[in-house]
N, C-alpha and C positions, 0 to 999 in steps of 0.2 A: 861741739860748740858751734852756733850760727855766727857765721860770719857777717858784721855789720854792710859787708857792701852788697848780700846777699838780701838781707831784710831791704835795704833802698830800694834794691830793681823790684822785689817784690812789691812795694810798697807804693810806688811811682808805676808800675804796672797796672795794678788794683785801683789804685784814684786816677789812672785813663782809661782804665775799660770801665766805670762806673759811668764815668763822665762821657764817652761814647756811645754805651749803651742807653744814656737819657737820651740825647742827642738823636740817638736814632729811633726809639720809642717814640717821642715826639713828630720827628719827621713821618713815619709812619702814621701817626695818627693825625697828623696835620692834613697828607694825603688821601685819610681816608675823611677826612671831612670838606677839602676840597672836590674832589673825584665823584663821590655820590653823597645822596642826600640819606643822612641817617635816619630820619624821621621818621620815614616809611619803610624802612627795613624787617624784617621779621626776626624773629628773637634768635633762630638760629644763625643767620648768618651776623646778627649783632654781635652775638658770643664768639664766635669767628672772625670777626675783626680785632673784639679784644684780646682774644689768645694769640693772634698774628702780632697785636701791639708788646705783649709780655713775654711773647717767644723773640722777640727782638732784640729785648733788654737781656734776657738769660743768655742768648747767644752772644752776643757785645760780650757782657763779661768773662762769659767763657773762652772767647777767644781771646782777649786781652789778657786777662791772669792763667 
């Protein structure tokens, strides 16, 4: 049987590492539109930016939960 104080930390664990890994997704992409200009970028390293952005969020939550 789950122990109710078991599902809390999980569950308060889960809604901060969501919440972190936006956080940080964001900042990442925030820097990557400060730092260079997207415009002119070439599709590979476009797609490389956004898998840096999405490997950010999966790692956040990974580490968090």
């Amino acid at each position: 049987m789950l122990n109710v104080e078991l599902l809390i930390n999980l569950s308060a664990r889960s809604a901060l590492g969501i919440c972190l890994a936006t956080a940080a997704s964001f900042g990442v992409w925030w820097l990557t539109r400060v730092s260079s200009n997207t415009a002119h970028l070439s599709l590979d390293v476009f797609f490389l930016i956004q898998a840096s952005i999405i490997g950010v969020s999966a790692a956040g939550v990974t580490i968090i939960a």
